[in-house]
Backbone bond lengths (Angstrom), bond angles and torsions (degrees), N, CA, C in turn:
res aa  C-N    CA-C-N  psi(-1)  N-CA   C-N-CA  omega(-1)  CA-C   N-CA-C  phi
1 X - - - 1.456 - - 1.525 108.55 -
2 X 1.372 118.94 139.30 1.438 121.63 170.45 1.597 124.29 -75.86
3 X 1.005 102.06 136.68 2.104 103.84 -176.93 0.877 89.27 -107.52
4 X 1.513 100.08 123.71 1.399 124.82 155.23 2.085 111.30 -49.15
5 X 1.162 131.12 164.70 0.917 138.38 169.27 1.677 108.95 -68.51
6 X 1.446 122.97 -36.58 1.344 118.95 -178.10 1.795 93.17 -64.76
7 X 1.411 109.53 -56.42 1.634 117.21 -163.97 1.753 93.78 -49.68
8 X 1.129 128.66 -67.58 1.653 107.15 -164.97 1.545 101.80 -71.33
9 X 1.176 153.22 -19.17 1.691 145.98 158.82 1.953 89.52 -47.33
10 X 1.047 120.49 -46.55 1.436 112.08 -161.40 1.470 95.47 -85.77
11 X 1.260 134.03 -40.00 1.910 128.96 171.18 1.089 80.99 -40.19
12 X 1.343 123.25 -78.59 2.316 120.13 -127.62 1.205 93.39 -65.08
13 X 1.452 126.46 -28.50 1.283 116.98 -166.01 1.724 112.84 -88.12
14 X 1.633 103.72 -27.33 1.945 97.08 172.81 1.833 92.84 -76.41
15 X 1.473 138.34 -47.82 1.165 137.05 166.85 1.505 106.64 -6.08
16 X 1.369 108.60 -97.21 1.856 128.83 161.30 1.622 95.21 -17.87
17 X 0.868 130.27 -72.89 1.506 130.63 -132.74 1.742 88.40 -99.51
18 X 1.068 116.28 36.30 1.665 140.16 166.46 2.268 118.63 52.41
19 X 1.512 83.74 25.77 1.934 73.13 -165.61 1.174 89.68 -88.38
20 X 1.748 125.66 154.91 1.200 132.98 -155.39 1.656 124.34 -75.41
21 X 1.147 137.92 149.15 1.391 130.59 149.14 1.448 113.55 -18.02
22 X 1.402 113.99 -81.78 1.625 115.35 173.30 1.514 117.98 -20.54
23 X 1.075 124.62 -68.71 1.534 151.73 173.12 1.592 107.33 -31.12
24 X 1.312 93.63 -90.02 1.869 101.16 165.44 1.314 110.41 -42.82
25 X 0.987 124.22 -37.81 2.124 112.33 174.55 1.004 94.80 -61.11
26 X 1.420 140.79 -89.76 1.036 150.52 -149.97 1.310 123.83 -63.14
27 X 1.720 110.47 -7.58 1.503 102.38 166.25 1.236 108.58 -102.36
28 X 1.568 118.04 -22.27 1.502 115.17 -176.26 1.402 120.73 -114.24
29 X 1.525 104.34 33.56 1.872 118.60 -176.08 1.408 111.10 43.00
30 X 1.511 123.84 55.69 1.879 94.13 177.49 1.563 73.13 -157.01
31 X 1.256 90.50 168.33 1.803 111.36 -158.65 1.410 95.61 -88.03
32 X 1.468 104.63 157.27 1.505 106.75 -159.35 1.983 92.73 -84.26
33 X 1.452 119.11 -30.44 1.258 106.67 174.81 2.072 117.61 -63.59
34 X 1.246 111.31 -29.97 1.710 97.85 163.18 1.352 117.48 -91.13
35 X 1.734 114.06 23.39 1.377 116.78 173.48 1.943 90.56 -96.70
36 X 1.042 112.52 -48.50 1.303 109.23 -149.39 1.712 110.29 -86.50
37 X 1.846 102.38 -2.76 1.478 105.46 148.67 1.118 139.11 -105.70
38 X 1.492 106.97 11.61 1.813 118.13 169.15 1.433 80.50 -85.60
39 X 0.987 145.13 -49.36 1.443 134.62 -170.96 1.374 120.99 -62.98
40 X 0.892 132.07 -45.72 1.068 132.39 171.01 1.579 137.41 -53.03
41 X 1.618 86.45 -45.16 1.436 130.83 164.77 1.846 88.48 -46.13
42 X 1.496 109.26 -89.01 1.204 102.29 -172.79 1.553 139.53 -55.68
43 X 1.401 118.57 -4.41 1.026 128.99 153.75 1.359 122.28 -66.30
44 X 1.018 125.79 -52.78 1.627 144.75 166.95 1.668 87.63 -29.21
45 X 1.259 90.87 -94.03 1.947 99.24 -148.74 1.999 103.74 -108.06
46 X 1.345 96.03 34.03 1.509 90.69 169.28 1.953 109.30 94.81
47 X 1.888 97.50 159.49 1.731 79.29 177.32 1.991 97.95 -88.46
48 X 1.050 120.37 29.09 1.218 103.29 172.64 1.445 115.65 -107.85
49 X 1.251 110.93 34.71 1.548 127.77 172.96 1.545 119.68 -68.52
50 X 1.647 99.52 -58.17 1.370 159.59 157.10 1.382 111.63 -18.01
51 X 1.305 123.21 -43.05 1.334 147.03 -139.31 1.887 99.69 -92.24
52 X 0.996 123.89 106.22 1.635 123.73 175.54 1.326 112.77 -89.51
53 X 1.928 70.57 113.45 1.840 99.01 177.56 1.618 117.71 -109.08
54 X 1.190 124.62 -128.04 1.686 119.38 -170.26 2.170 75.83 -88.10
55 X 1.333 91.98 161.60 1.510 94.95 165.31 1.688 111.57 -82.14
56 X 1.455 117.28 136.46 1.420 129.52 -167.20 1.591 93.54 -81.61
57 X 1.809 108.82 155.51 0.838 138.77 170.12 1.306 126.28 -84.88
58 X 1.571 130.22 101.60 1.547 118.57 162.41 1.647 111.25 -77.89
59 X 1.145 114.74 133.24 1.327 130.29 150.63 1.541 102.66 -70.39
60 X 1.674 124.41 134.55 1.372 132.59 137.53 1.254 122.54 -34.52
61 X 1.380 127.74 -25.27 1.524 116.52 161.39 1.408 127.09 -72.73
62 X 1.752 94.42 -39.26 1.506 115.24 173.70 2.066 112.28 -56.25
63 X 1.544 93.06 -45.42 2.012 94.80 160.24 0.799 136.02 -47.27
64 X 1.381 114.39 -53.41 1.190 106.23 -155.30 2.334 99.79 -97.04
65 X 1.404 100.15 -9.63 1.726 84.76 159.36 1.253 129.87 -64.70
66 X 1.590 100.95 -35.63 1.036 114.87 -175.40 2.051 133.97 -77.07
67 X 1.673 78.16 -26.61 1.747 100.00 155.68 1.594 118.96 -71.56
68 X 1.267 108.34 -36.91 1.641 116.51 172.75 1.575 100.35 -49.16
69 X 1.300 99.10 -70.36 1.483 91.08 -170.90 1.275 137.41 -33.00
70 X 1.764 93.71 -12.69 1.892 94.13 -172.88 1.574 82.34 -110.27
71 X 0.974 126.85 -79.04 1.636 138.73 175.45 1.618 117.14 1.67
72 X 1.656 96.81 -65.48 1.519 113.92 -171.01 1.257 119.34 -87.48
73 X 1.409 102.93 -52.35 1.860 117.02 -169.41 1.239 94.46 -101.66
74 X 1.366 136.74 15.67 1.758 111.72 158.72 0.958 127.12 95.16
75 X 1.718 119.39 -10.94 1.703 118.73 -156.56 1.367 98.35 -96.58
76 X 1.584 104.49 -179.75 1.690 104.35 -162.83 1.285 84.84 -104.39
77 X 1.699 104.94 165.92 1.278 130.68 -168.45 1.491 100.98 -51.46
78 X 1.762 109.73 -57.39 1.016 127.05 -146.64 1.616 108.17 -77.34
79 X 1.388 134.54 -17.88 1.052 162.11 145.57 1.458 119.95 -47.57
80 X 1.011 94.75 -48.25 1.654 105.71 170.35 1.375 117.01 -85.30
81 X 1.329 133.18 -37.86 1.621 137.22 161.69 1.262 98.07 -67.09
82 X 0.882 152.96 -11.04 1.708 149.15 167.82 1.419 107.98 -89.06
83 X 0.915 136.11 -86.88 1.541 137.17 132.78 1.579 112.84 41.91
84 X 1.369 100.09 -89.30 1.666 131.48 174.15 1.423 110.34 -88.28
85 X 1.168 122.79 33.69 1.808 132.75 161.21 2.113 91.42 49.64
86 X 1.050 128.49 33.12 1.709 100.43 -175.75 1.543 96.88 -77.80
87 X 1.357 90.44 137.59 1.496 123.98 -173.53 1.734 92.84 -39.20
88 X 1.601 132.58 -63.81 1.159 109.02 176.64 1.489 104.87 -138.29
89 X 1.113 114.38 -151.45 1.808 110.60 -157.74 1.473 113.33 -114.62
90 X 1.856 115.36 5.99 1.421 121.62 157.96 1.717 128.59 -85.30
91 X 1.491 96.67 -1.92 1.845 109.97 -159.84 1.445 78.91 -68.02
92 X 1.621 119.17 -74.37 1.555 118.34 -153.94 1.391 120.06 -54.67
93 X 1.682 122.87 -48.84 1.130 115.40 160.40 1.612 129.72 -46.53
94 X 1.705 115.59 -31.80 1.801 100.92 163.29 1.407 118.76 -66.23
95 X 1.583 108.82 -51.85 1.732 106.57 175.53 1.636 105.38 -40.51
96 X 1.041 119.93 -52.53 1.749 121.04 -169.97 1.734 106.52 -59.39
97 X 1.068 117.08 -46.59 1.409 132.28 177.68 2.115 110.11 -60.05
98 X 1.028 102.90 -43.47 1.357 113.55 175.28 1.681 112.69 -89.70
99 X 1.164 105.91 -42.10 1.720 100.39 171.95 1.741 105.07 -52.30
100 X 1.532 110.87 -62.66 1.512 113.25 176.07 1.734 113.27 -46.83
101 X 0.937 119.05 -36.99 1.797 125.01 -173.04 1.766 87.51 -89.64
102 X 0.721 145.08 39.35 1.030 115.50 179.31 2.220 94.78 -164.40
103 X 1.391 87.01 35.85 1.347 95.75 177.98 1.520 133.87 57.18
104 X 1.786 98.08 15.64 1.779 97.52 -167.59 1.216 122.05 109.68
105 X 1.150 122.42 -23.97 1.467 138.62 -147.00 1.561 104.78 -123.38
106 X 1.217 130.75 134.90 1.162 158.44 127.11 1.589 117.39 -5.61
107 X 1.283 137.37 106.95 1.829 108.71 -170.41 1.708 77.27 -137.59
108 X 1.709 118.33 126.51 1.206 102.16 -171.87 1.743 95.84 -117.54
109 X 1.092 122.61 124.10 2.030 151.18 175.90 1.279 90.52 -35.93
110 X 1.533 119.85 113.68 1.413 118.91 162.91 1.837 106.49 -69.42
111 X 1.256 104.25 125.05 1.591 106.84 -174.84 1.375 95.46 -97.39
112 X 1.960 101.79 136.27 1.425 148.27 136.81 1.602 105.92 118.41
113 X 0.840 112.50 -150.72 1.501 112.11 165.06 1.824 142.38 -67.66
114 X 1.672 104.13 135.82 1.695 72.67 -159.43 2.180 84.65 -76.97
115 X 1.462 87.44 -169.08 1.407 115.78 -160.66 1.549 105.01 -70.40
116 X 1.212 134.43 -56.26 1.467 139.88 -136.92 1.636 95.64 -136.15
117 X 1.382 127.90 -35.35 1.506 124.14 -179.23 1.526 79.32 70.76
118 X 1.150 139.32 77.86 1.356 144.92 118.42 1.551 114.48 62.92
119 X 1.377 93.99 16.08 2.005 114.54 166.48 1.356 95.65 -60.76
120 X 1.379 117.81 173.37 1.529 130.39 170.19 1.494 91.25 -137.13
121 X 1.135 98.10 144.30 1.719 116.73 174.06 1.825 103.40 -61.19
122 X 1.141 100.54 136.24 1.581 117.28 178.97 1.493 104.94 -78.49
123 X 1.828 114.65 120.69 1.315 89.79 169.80 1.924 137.17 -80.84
124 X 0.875 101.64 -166.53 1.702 100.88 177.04 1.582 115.82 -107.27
125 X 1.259 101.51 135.21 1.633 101.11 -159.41 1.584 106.55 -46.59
126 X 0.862 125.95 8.66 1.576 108.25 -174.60 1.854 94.71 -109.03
127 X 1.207 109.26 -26.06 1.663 99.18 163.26 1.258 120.89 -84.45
128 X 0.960 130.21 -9.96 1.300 124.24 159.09 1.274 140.47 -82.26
129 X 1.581 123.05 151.98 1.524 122.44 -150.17 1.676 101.38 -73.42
130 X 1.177 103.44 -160.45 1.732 111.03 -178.46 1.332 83.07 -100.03
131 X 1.204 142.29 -42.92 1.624 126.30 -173.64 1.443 106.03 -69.98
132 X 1.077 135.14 -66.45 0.897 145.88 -175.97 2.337 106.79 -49.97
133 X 0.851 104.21 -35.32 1.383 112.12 159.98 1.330 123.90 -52.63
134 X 1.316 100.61 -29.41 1.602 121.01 -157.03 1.728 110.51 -99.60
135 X 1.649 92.17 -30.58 1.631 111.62 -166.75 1.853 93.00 -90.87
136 X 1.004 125.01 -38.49 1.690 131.40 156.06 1.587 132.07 -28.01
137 X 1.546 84.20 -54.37 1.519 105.74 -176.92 1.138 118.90 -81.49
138 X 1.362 106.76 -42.13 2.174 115.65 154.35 1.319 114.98 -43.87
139 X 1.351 99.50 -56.35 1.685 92.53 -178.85 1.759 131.59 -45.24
140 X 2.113 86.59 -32.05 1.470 78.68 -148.12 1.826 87.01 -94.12
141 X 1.538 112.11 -15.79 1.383 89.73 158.13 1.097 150.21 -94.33
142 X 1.648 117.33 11.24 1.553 143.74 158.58 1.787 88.51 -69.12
143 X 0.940 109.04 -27.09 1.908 87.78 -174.09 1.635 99.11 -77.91
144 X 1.271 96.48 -58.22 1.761 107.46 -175.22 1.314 118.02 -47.07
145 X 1.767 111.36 -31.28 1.514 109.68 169.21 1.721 114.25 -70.21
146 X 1.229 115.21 -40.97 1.520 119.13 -167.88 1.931 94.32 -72.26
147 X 1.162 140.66 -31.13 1.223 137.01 -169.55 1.676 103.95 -74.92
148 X 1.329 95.72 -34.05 1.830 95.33 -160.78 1.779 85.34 -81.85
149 X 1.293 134.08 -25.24 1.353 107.94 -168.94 1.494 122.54 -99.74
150 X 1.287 82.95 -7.11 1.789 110.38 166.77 1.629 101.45 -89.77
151 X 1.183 126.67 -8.18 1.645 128.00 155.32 1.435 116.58 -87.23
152 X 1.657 112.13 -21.45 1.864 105.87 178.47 1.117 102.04 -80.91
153 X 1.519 112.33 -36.52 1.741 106.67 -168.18 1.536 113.58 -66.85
154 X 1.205 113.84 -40.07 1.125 110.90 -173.03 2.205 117.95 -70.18
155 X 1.557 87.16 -33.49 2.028 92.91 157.98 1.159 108.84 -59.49
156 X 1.684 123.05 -57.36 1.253 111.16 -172.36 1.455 127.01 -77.12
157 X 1.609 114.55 9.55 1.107 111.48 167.33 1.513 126.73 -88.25
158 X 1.890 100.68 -23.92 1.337 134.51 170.03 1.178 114.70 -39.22
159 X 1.743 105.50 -62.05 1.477 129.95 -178.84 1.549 125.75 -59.50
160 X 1.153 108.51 -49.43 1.200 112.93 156.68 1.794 122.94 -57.38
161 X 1.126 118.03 -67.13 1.456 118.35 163.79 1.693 112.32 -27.93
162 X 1.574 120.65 -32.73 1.377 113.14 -170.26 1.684 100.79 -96.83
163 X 1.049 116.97 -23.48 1.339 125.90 157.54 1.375 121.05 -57.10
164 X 0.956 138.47 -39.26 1.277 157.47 169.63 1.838 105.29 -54.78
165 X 1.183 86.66 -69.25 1.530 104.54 -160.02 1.665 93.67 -73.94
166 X 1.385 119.44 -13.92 1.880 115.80 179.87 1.927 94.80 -90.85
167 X 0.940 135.50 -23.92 1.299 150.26 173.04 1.339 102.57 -61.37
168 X 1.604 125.24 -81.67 1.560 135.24 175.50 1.631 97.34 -43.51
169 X 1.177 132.88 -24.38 1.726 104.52 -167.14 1.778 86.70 -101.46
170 X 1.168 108.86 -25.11 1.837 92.94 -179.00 1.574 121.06 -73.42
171 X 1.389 115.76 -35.68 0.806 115.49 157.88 1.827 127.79 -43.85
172 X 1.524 93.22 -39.02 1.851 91.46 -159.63 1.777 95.85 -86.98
173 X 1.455 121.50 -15.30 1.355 134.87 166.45 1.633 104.73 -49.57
174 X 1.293 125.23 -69.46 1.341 160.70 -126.28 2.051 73.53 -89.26
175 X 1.342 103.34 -66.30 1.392 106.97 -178.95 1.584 132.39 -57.89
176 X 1.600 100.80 -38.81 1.653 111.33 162.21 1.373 117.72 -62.17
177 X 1.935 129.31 -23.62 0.938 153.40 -170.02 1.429 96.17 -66.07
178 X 1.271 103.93 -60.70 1.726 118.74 -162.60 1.373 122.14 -60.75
């Protein structure tokens, strides 16, 4: 479940005011180990740590120091996500998990949408072949044929309907007549 920013100001503060780990899990669904590093967290550098803003940017340079630290020099994860403010205490263990799967190396997520969805630019009739000129022009009059006969049917469905409906009033004429 997501905490609102009021909801963890209100944890640190039942935290402080001594009600248990157990307790706070169980009233606010989240495991008492990412309870006891928002806390910490907020002890460190204030409860305005806490506070959800734009999502922050790692640089790959900024990773992989920060992976060293566990990798090279020994320190614990959790020490090191405290350390370097990470928002919570699963970020470093995925970077570590993906640096290793990923041969050592750094692979950084091109962010948002790609550009074109994998269209190819249409060429312009003068780049295009004589077949391909040819395979164009089919298309576009296999379209033009299926539109125009999907335009008779729908007149001749018109026509008939007005036929119909000139029939029902002669009849009921013929009958008011009588």
């Amino acid at each position: 479940m997501k905490l609102s920013y009021e909801d963890k100001l209100e944890i640190y503060e039942l935290r402080k005011s001594g009600v248990s780990w157990v307790n706070l899990s169980q009233i606010y669904k989240v495991t008492i180990a990412n309870l006891t590093y928002m806390i910490k967290l907020m002890d460190r550098y204030g409860v305005e740590i806490v506070e959800k803003g734009k999502n922050r940017y790692y640089s790959p340079e900024l990773k992989q120091e920060i992976m060293d630290n566990v990798l090279i020099h020994g320190c614990s994860q959790l020490s090191v996500s405290l350390d370097d403010a990470l928002p919570n205490r699963g970020m470093l263990p995925n970077w570590i998990a993906q640096y290793k799967k990923n041969g050592y190396t750094i692979l950084e997520k091109p962010r948002g949408r790609p550009r074109k969805m994998g269209r190819k630019r249409k060429k312009t009739w003068e780049e295009m072949t004589e077949l391909e000129r040819l395979q164009e022009e089919n298309e576009r009059l296999r379209t033009e044929v299926a539109f125009l006969k999907k335009l008779r049917e729908l007149r001749l469905r018109d026509e008939t309907l007005v036929r119909e409906q000139q029939k029902q009033l002669e009849t009921w004429s013929k009958e008011d007549s009588d």
